[in-house]
C-alpha positions as CSV (number, residue, x, y, z in Angstrom):
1,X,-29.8,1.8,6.8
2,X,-26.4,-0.7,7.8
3,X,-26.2,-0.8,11.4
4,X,-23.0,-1.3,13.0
5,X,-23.3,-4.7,13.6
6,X,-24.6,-5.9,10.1
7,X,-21.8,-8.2,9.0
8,X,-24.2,-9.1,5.9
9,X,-23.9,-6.0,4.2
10,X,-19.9,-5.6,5.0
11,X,-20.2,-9.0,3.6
12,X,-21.7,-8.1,0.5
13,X,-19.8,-5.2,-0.1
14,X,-16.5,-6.7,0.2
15,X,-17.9,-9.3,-1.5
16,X,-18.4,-6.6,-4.6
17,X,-15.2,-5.0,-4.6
18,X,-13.9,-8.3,-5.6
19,X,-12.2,-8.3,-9.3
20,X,-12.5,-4.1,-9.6
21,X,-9.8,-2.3,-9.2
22,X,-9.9,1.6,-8.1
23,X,-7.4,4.6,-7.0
24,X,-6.6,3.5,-3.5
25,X,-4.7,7.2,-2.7
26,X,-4.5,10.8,-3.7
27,X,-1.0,11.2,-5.1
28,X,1.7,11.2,-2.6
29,X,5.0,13.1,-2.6
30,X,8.0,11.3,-1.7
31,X,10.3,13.8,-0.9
32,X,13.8,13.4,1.0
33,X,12.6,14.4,4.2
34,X,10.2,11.5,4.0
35,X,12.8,9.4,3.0
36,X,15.3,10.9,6.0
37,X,12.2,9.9,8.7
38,X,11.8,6.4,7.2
39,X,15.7,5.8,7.2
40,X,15.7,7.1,11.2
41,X,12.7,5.1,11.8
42,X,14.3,1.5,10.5
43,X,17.6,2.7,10.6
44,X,18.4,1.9,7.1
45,X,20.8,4.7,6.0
46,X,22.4,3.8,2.8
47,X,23.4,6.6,0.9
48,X,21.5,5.9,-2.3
49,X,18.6,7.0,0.3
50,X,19.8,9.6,2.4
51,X,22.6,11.6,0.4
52,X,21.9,13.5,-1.9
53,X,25.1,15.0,-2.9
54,X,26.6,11.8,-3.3
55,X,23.4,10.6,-4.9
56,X,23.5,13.4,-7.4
57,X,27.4,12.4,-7.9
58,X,27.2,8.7,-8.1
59,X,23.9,7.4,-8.3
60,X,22.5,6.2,-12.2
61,X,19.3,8.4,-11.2
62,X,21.3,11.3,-10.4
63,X,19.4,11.8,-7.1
64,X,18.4,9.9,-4.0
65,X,15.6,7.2,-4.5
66,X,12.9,6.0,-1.8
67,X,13.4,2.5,0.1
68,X,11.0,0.2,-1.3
69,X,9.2,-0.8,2.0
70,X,9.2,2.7,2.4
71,X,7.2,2.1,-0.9
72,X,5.3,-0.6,0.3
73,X,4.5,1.2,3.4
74,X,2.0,3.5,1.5
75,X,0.1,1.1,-0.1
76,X,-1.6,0.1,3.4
77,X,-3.4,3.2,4.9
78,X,-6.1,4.3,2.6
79,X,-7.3,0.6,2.2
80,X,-7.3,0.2,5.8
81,X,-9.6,3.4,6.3
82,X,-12.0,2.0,3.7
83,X,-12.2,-1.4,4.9
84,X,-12.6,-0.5,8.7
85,X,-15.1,2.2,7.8
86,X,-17.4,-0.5,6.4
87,X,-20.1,-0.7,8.8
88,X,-20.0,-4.0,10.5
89,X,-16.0,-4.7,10.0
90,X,-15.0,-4.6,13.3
91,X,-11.1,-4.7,12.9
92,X,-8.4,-4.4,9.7
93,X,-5.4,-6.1,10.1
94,X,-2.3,-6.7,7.7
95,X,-1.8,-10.7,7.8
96,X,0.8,-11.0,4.9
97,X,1.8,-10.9,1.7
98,X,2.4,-13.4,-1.2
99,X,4.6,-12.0,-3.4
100,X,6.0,-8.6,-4.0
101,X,8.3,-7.0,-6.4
102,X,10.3,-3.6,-6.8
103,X,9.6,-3.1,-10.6
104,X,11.5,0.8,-10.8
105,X,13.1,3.2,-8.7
106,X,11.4,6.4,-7.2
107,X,13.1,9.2,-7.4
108,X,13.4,11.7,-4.4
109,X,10.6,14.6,-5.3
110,X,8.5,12.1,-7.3
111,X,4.6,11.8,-7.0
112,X,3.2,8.2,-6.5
113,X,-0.2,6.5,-5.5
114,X,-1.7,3.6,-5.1
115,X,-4.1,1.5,-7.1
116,X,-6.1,-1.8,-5.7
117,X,-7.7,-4.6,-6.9
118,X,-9.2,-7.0,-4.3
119,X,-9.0,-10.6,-5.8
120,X,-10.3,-12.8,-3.0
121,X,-12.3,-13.1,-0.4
122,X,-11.8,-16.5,2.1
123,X,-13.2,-17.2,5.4
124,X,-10.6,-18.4,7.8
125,X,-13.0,-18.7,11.2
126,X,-16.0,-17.5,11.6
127,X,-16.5,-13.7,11.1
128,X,-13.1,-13.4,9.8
129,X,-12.2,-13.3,6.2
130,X,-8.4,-13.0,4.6
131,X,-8.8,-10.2,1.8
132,X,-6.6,-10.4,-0.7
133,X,-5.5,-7.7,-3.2
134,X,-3.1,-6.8,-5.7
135,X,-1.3,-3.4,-5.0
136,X,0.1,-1.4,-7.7
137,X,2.1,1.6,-6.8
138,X,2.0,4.1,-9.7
139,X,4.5,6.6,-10.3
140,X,3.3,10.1,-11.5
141,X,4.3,10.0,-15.3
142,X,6.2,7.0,-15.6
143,X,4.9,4.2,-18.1
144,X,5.9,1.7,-15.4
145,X,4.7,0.8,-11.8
146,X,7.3,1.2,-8.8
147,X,6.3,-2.1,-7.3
148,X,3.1,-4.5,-7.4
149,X,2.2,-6.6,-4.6
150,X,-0.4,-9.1,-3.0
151,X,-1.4,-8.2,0.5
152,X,-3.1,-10.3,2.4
153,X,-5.4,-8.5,4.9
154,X,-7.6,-10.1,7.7
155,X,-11.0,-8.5,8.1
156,X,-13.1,-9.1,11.2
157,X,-16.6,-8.6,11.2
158,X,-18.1,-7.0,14.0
């Protein structure tokens, strides 16, 4: 059995996850009042977001679409909860990212989830490594992503 303080084995695992990539969320419904509490919470209130009438009348999607760190936003959490339930990984915290780009709209209503693929592993000081991954952010029935992006996160090892 891992013990709590058995930065080997959280070594080793993380160590394996490198180069697969997996489901990283059950699907996720971005509806408008998740949109609205986003918009309130960075006060980002463009209508393309938070209108739907004039959405429906003047938008090219013909409804409201999510903001894209609203996007980006969900392609933290359910990594975090894996990493940090390792045992011997102390703390999980975001540290960056490298690149990232809005490929396609979502659409207010739509279903979206998150894929992973962990592509390094670096020590930066001792017990602490800078895990980075490629996040893809699927759209339910859409050929193309809504964004892909490399996040940069630092695990500490307990």
């Amino acid at each position: 059995m891992i013990g709590a303080g058995d930065t080997t084995s959280a070594l080793e695992a993380l160590r394996a996850w490198i180069g697969v990539e997996r489901i990283g969320s059950d699907w996720i419904v971005v509806d408008q009042e998740r949109i609205d509490r986003f918009a309130a919470a960075t006060e980002d209130r463009y209508w393309l977001h938070t209108d739907p009438q004039r959405a429906a009348r003047e938008s090219p999607y013909g409804a409201t679409i999510a903001h894209g760190f609203l996007l980006l936003s969900l392609t933290v959490g359910s990594d975090v909860d894996r990493l940090s339930a390792l045992p011997g990984v102390a703390r999980v915290l975001n540290y960056g990212l490298n690149k990232v780009r809005f490929v396609a709209p979502v659409i207010c209503g739509a279903r979206v989830r998150v894929r992973s693929k962990p592509e390094s592993l670096v020590a930066r000081r001792p017990g602490s490594w800078l895990l980075t991954q490629t996040k893809t952010l699927d759209v339910e029935g859409q050929d193309n992503p809504a964004l892909v992006a490399e996040h940069v996160a630092l695990v500490t090892l307990a």
